[in-house]
N, C-alpha and C positions, 0 to 999 in steps of 0.2 A: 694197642693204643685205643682210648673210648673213643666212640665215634660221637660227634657232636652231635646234641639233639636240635633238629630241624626248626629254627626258626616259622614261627606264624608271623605273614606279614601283615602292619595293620594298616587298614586304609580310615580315611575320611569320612565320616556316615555318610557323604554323599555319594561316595565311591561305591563304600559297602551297598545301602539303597537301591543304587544302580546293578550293581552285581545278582542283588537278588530277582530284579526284576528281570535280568537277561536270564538267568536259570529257570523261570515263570514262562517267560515268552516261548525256551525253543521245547516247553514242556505241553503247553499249551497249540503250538503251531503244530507241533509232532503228534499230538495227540488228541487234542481236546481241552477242554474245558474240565468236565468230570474225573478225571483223572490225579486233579494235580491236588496237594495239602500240603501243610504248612511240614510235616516229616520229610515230606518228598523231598520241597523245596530245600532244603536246609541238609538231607545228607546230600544232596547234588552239587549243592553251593560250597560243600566242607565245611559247613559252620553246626554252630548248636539250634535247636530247635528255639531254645528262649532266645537268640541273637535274632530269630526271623519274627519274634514275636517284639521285638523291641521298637522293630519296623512299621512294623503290621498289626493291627490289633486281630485278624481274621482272614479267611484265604478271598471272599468278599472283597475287604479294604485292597488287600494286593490285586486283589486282577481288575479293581477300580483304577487304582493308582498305575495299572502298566497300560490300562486301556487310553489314559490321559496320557501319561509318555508319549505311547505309538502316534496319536492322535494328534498330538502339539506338534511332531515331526513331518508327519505327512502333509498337513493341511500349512507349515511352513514352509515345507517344499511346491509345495503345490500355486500357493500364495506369489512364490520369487519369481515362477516360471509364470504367474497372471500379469504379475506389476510390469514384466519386459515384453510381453507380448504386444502389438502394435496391432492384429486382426484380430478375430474370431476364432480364425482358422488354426493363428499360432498360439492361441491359448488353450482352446482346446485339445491340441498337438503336445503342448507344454504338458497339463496336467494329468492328460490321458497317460503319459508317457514314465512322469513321476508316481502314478498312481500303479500303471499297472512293473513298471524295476522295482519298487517294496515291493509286490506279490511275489516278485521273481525273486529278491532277496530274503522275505519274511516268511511267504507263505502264505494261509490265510488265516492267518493271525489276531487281524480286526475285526473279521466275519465272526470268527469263534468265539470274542469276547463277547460281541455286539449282538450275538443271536443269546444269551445269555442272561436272561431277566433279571438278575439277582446285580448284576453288573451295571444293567441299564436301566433300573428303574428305581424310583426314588432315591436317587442323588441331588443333591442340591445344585441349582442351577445357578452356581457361581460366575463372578464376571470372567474369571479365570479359564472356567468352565466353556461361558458361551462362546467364545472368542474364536473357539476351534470346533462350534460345535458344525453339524450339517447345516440348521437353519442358517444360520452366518453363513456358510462354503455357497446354499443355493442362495442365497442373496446376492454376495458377492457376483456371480455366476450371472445372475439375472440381471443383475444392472448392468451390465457388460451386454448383455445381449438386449437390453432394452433402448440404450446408447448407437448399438452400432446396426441395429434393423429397424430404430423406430418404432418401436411394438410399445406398447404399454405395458407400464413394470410389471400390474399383476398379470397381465397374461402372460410374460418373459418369466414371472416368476412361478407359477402355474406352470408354463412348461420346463423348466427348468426343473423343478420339484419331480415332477412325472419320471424324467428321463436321465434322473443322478440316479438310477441304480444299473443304468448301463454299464457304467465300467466297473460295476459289482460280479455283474452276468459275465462280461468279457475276461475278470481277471480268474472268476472262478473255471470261466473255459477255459483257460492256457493253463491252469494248475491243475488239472480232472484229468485235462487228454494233453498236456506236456506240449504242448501248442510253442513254436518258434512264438516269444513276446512281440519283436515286429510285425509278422503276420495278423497277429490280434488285433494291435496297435493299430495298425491302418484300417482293418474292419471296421473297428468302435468308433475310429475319430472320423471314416465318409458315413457310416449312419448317424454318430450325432448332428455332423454338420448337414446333411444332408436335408434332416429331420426338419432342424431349422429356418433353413431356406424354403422348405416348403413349408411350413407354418407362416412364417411372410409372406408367401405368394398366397395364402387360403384369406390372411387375416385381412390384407388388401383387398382378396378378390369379394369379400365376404362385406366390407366399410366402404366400398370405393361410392364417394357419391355422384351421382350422374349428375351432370351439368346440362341444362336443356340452352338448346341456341336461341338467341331472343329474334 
């Protein structure tokens, strides 16, 4: 009896899209950056090479376009857990938290594209673009902390600028030496908070104006 030949299933371009860029990402997480091509990509995925190119004009365009994927998700997440936060304490609890389960889920995924010149540099800074970029994340960040300590924005934003590569430092520690994520977790979010409250106590102690008795 002939055996049936095997059905290809077809999806969506947005599905397909999608699919390529999850074959990118765990090629990328796994390994690197240099590593990966558009051949790669494409016997990994079981497609044809001209199907990744119909996508993609270049492995560039693709690891631009998974750098925006990763980027829209995280900084959404990150985002849901600021909008419900009510302190400081649980905001930064919130995104520390969603920042460093991707690391634990991805890997260092973001770090590999974003260290990446050819990824990060002269892209167009679309609206699309800014929406998710860091300036927006330390803004966001900074108004929050210039609200709830009284500090003035550029200084809230100035420190906030400085000290967004914490949970950079933090998630690359729990992924180098396999660090429990909780443990991490509560490091990262009593120095960031920590940092803060003493930047208040410096910034008063530093503006406070003396009042002479008449």
């Amino acid at each position: 009896m002939p055996v049936e030949a095997k059905k290809r299933r077809r999806f969506s371009p947005e599905v397909r899209q999608s699919l390529i860029l999850d074959v990118a990402a765990k090629i990328v997480a796994a390994e690197g950056v240099a590593p990966l091509t558009m051949e790669r990509v494409a016997k990994k995925a079981g497609i044809s090479k001209s199907l990744v190119y119909a996508y993609f004009t270049n492995v560039t365009d693709l690891l631009r376009e998974l750098l925006d994927r990763e980027l829209k998700q995280l900084r959404r997440l990150q985002a849901d857990k600021g909008e419900k936060a009510k302190t400081f304490e649980e905001m930064v609890r919130g995104m520390t938290h969603v920042y460093l389960k991707y690391i634990e889920e991805r890997g260092l995924l973001i770090q590999r594209l974003q260290s990446e010149p050819s990824v990060t540099e002269g892209r167009p800074e679309t609206e699309d673009y800014m929406s998710f970029s860091r300036d927006t994340a330390v803004n966001y960040v900074a108004e929050f902390i210039s609200a709830n300590f009284d500090l003035p924005l550029d200084f809230a934003r100035t420190a906030t600028d400085i000290s967004f590569g914490l949970p950079d430092s933090a998630g690359d520690y729990m992924h180098r030496k396999k660090k429990d994520r909780k443990y991490v977790e509560d490091i990262a979010v009593n120095m960031i908070i920590g940092s803060i409250k003493e930047l208040k106590a410096n910034y008063e102690s530093e503006h406070r104006v003396l009042v002479r008795p008449t």
